[in-house]
N, CA, C and O of each residue as an XYZ file, in Angstrom:
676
protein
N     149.924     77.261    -34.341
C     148.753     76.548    -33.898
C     148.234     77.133    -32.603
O     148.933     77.236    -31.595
N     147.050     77.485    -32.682
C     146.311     77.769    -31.060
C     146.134     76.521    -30.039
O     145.688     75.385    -30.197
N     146.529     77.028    -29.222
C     145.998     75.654    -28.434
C     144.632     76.057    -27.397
O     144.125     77.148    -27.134
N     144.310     74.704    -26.964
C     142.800     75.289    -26.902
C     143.140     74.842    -25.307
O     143.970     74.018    -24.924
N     142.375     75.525    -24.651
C     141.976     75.160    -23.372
C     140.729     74.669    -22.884
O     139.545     74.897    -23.131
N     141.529     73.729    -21.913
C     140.299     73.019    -21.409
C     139.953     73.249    -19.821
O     140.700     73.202    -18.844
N     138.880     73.452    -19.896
C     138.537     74.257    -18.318
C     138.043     72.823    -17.378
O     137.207     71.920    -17.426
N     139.044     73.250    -16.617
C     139.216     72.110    -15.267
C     137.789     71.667    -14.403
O     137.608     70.545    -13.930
N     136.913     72.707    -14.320
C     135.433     72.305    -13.716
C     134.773     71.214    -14.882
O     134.067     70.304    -14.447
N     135.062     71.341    -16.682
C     134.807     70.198    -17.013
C     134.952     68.941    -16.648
O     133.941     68.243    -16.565
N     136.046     68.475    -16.398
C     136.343     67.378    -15.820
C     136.476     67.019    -14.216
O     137.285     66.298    -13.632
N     135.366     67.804    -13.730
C     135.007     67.229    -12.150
C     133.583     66.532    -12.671
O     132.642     67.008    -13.305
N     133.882     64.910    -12.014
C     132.291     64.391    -12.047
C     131.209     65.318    -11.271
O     131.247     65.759    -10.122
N     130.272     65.457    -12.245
C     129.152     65.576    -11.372
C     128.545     64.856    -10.298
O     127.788     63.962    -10.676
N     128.707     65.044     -8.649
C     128.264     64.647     -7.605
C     126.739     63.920     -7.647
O     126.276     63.124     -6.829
N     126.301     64.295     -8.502
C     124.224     63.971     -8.077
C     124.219     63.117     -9.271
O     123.234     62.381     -9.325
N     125.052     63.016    -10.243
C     125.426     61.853    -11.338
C     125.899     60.713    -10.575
O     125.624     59.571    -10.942
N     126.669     60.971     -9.421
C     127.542     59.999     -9.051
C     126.509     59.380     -7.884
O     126.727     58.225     -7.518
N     125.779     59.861     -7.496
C     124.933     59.791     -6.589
C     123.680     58.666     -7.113
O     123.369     57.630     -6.525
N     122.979     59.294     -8.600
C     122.173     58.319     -8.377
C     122.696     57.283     -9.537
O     121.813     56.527     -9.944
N     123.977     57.126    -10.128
C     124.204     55.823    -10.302
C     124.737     54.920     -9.259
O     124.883     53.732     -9.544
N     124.978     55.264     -8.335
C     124.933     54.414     -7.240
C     123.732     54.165     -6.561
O     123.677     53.090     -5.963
N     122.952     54.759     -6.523
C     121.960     54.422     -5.986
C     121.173     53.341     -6.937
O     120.653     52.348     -6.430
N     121.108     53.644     -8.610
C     120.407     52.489     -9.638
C     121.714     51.503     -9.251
O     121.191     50.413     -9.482
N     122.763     51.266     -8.912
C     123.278     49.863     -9.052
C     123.155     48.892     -7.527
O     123.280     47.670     -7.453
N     122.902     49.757     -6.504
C     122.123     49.551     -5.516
C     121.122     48.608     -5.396
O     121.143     47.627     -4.653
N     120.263     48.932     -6.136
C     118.933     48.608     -7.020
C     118.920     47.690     -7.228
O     118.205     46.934     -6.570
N     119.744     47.205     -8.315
C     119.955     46.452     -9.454
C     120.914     45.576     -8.473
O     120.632     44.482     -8.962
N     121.647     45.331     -7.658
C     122.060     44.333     -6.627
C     120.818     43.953     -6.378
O     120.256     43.136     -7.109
N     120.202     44.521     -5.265
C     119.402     44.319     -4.473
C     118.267     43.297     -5.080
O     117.909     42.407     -4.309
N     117.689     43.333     -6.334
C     117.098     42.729     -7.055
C     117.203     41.613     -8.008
O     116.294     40.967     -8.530
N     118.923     41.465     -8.184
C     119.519     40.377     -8.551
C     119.551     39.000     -7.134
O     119.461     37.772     -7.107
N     119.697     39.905     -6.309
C     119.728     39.078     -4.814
C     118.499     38.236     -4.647
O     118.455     37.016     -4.491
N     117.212     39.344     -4.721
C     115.557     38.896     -4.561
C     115.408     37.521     -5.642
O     114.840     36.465     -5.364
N     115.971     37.805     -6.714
C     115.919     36.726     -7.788
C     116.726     35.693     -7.861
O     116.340     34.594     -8.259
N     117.653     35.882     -7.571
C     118.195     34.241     -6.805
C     117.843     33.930     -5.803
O     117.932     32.705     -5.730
N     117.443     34.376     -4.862
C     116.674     33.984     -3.287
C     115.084     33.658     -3.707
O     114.469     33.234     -2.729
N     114.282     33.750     -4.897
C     113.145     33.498     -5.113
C     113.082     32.263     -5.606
O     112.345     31.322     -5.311
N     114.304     32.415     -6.727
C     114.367     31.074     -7.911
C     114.786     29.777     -6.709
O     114.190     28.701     -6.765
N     115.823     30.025     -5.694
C     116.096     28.876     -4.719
C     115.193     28.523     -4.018
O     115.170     27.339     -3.682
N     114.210     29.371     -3.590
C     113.453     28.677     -2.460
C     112.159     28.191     -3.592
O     111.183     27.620     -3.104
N     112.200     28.425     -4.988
C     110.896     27.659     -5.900
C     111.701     26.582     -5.778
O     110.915     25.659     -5.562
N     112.583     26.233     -5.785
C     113.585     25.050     -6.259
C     113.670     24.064     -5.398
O     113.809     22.889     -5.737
N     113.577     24.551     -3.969
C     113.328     23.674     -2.769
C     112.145     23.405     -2.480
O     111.986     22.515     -1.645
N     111.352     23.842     -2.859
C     109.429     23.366     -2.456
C     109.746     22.625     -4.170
O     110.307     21.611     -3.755
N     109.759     22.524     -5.093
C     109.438     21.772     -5.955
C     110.317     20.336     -5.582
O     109.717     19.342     -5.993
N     111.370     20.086     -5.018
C     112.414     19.556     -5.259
C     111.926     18.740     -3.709
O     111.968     17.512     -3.644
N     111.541     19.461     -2.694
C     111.272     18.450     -1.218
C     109.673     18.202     -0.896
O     109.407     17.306     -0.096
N     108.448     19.066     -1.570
C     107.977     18.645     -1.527
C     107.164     18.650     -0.254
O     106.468     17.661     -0.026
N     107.179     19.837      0.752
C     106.580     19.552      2.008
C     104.977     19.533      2.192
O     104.372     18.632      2.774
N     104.543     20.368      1.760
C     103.051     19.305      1.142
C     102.488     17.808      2.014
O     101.692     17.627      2.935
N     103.099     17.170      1.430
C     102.797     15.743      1.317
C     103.257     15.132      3.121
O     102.587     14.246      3.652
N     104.267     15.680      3.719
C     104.620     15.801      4.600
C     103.597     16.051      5.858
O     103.294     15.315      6.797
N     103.159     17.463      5.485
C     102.185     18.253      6.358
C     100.637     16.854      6.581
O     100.349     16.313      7.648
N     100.102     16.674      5.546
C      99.028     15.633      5.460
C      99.415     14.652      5.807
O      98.569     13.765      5.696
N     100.385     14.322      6.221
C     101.149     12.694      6.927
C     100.330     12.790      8.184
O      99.316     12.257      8.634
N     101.708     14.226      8.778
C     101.261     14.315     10.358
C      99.818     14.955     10.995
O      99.685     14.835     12.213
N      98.822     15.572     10.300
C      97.698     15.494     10.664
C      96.704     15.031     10.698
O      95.696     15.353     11.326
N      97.011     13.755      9.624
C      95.961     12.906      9.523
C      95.487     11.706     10.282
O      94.539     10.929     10.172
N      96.948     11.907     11.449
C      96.663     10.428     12.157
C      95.336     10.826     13.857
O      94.567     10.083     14.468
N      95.586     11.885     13.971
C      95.040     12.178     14.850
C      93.495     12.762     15.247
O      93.182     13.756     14.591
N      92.822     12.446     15.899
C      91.162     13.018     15.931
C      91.112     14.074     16.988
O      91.598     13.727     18.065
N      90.610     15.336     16.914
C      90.543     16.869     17.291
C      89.969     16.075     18.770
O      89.355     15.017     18.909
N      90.337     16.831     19.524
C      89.498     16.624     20.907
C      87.925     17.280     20.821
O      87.035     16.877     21.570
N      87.732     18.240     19.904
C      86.547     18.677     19.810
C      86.228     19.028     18.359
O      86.684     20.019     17.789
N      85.281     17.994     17.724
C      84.637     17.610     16.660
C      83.867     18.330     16.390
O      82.814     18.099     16.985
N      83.822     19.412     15.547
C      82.089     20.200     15.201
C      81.591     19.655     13.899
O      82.360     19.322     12.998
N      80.594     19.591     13.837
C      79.527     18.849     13.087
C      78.636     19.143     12.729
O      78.115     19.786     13.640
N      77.631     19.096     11.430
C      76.748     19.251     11.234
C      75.628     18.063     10.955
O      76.089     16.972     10.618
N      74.342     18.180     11.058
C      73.578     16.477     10.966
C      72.782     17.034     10.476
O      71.915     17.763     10.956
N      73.109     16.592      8.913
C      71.608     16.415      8.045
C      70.787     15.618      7.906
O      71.162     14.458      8.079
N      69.454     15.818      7.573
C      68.377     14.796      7.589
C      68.367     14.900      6.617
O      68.100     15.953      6.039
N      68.789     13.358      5.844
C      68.653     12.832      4.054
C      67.269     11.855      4.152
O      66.571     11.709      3.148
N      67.003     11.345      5.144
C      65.428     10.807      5.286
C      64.396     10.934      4.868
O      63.642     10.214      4.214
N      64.338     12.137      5.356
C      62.949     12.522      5.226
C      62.361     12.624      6.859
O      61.556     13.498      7.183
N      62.869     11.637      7.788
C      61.611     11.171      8.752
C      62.001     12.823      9.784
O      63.075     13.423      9.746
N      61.079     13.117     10.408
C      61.043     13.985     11.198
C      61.019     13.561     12.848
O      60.357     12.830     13.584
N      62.467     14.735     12.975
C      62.828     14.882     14.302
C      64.081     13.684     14.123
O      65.033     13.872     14.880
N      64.127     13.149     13.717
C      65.477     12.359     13.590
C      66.917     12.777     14.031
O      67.744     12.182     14.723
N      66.961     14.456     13.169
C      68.061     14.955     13.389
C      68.576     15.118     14.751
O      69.582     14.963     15.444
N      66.910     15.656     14.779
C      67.059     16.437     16.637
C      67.693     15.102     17.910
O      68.317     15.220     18.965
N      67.119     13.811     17.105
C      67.475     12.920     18.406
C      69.298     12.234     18.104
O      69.822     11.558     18.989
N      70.055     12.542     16.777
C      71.234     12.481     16.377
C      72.012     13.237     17.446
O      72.835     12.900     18.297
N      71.352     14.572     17.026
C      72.155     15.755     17.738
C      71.867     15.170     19.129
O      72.680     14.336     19.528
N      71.248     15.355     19.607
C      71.284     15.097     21.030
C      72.141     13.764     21.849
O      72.705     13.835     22.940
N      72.057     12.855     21.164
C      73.243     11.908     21.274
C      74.767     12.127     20.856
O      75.781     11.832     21.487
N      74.651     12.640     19.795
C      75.965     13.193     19.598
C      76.958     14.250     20.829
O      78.012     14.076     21.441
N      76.070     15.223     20.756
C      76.239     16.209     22.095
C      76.436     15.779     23.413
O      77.146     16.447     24.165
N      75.640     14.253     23.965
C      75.901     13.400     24.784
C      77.112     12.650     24.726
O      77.239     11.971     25.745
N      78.002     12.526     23.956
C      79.185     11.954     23.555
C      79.909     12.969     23.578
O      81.059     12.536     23.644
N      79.940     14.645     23.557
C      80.917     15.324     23.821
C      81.429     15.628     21.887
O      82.553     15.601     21.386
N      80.498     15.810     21.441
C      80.643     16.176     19.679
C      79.926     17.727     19.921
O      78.988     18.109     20.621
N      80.885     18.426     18.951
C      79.699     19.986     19.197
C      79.298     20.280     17.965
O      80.010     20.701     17.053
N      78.058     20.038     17.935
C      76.995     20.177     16.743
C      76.354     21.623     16.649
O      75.590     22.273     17.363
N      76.919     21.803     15.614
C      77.009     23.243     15.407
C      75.593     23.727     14.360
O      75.187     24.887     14.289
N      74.995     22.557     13.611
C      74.303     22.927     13.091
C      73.100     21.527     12.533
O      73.572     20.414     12.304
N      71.833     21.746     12.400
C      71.107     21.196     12.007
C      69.900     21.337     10.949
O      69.109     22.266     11.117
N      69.698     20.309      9.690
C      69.089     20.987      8.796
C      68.793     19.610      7.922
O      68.763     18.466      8.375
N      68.627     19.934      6.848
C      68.221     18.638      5.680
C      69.084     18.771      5.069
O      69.554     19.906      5.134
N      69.782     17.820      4.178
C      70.635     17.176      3.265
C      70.178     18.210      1.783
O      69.038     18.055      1.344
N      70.788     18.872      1.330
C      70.499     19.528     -0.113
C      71.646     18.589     -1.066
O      72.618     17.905     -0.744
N      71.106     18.876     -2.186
C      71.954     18.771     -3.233
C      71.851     19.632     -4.385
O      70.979     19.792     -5.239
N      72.805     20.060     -4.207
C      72.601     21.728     -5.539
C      71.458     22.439     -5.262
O      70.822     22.857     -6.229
N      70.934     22.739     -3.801
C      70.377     23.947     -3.680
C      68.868     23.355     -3.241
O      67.948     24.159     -3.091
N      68.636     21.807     -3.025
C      67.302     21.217     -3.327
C      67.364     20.029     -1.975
O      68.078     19.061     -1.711
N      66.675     20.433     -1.591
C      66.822     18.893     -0.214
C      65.981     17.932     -1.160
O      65.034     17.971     -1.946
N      67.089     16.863     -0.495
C      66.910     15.452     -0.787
C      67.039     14.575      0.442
O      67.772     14.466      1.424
N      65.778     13.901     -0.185
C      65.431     12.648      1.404
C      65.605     11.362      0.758
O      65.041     10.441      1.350
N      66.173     11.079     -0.198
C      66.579     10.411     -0.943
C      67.834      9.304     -0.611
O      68.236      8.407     -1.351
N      68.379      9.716      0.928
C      69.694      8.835      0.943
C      69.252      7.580      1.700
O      68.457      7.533      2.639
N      69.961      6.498      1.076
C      69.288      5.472      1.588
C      70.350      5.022      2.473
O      69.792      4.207      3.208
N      71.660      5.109      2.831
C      72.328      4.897      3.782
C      72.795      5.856      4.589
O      73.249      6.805      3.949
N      72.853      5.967      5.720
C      73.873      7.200      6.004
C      75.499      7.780      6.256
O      76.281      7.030      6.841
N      75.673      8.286      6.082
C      77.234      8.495      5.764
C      77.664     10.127      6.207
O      76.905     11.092      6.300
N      79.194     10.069      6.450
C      79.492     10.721      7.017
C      80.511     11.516      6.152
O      81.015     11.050      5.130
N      80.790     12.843      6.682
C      81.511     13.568      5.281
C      82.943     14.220      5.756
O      83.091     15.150      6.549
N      84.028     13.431      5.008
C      85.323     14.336      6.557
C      85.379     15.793      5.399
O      85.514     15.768      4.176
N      85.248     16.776      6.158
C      85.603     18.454      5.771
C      86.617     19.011      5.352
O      86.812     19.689      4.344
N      87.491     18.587      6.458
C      88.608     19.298      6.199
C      90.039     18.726      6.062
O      91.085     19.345      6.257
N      89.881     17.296      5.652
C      90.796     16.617      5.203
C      91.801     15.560      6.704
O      92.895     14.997      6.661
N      91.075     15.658      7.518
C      91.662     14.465      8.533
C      90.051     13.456      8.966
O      89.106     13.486      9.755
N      90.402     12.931      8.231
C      90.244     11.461      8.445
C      89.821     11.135      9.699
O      88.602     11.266      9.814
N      90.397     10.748     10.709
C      90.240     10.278     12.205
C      89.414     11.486     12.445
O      89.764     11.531     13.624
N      88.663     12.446     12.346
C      87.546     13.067     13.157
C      86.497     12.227     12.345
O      85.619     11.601     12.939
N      86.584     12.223     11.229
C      84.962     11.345     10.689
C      85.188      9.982     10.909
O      84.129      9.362     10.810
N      86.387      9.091     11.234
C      86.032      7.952     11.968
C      85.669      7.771     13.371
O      85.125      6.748     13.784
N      85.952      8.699     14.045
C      85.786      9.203     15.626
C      83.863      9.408     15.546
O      83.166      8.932     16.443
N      83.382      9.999     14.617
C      82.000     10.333     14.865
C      81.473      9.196     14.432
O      80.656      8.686     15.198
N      81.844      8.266     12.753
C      81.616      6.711     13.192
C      81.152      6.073     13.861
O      80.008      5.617     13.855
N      82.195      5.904     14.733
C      82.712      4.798     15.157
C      81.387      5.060     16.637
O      80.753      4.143     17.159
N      81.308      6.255     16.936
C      80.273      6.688     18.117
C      79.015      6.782     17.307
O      78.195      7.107     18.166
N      78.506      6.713     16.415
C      77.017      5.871     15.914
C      76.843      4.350     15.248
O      75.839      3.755     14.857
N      78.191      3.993     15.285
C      78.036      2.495     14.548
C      78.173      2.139     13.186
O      78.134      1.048     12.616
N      78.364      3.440     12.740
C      78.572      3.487     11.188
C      79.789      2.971     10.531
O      80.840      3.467     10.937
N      79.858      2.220      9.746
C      80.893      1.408      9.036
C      82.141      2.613      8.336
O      81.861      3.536      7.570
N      82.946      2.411      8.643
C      84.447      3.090      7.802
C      84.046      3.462      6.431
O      84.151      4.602      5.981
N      83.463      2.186      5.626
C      83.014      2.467      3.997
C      82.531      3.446      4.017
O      82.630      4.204      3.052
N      82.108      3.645      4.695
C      80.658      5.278      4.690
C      81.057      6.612      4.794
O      80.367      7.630      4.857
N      82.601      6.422      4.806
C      82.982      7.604      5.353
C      83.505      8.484      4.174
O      84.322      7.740      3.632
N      83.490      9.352      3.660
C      83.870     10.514      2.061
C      84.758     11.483      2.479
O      84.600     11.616      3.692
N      85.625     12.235      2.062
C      86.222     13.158      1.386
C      85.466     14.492      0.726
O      85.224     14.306     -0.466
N      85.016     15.858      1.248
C      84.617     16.310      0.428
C      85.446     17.972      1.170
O      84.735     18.871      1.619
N      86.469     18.033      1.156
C      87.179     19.276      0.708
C      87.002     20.458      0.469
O      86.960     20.888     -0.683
N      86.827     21.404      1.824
C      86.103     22.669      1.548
C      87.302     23.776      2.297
O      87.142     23.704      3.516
N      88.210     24.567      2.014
C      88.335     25.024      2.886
C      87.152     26.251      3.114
O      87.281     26.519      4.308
N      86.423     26.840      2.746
C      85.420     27.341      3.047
C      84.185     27.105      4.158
O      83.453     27.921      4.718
N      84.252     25.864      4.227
C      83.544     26.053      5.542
C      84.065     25.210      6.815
O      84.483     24.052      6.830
N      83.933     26.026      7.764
C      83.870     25.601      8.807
C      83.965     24.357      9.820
O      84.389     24.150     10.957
N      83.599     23.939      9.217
C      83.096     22.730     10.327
C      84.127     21.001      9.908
O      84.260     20.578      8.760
N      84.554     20.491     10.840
C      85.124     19.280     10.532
C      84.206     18.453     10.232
O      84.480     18.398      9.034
N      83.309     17.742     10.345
C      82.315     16.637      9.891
C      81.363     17.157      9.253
O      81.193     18.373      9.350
N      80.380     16.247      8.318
C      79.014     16.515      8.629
C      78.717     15.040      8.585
O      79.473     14.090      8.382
N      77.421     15.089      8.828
C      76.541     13.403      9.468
C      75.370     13.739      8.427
O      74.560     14.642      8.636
N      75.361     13.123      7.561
C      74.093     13.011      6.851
C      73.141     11.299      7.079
O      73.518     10.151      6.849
N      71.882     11.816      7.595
C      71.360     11.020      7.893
C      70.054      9.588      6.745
O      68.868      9.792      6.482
N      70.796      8.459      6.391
C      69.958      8.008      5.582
C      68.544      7.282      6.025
O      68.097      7.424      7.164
N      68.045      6.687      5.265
C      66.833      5.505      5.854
C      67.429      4.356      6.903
O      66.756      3.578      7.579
N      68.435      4.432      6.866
C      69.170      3.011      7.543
C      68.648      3.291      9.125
O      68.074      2.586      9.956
N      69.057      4.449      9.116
C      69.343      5.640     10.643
C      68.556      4.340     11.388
O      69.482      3.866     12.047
N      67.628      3.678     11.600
C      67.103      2.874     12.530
C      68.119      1.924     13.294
O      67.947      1.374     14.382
N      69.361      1.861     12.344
C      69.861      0.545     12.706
C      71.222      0.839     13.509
O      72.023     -0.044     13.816
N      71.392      2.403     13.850
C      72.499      2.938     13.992
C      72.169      3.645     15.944
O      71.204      4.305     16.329
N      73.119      3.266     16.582
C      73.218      3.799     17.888
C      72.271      4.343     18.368
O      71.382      3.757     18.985
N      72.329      5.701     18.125
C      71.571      6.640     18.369
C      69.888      5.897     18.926
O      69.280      6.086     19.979
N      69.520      5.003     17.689
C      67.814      4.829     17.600
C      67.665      3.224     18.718
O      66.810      3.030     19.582
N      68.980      2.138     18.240
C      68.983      1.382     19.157
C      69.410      1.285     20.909
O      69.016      0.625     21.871
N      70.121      2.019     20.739
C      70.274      2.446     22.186
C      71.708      1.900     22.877
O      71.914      1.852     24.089
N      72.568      1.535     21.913
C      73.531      0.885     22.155
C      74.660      2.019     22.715
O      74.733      3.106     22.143
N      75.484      1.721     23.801
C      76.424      2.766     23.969
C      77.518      2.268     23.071
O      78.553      2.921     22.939
């Protein structure tokens, strides 16, 4: 029988074999890690819930500086201008003035006036309220983070009966 030989450089691992399977199991840790550290922290926001938390503690409080906008839903002219100017006298920064649209179309159509909280705290649109005389009921929800501004003041037909026109501090 011949016997066969087997040449000894066969059986040295290849170095750059050994190299990048360590480097793919590297990898493949590293990414088993990312995926249990992803799946736990989905698991703790579904499970605690901080959300609900966050809107607790900002809602009790009113901004030291209120920006605002005052639309004229009236119709009557110059109204706005004498809002703003009382407002601004109270230390409100009115950032903007204009007419009441709805889908792109002013409307003078509002027969009460009411106030709009922006950005989801509450106590700045009772704070601007409460400094024209306007009733709590009046006060809406309308959720933008897109714009800017904490209030707006839309002005209805009532507007006669409200601070500003009577003169009440």
């Amino acid at each position: 029988m011949a016997k066969r030989r087997v040449k000894k450089s066969e059986n040295k691992p290849d170095i750059k074999d050994t190299t990048v399977n360590i480097f793919y199991n590297l990898i493949i840790f590293f990414l088993v890690v990312l995926i249990v550290y992803l799946s736990y922290s989905a698991y703790l926001k579904i499970v605690q819930n901080p959300a609900k938390e966050i809107k607790e503690e900002k809602k009790e409080v009113a901004a030291e500086i209120i920006q605002l906008d005052v639309l004229n839903g009236c119709g009557v002219s110059g109204v706005a201008d004498r809002f703003t100017d009382f407002l601004r006298a109270h230390d409100f920064d009115v950032v903007e003035l204009g007419n009441y649209t709805v889908k792109g179309k002013i409307n003078y159509n509002v027969d009460e006036t009411f106030v709009i909280d922006r950005i989801g705290n509450k106590a700045n649109a009772i704070k601007v309220a409460e400094a024209l005389g306007i009733e709590q009921v009046k006060i809406i929800q309308q959720i933008n983070e897109n714009y800017f501004l904490d209030v707006s003041l839309v002005i209805g037909k009532d507007y006669y009966k409200l601070k500003p026109i009577i003169g009440s501090e």
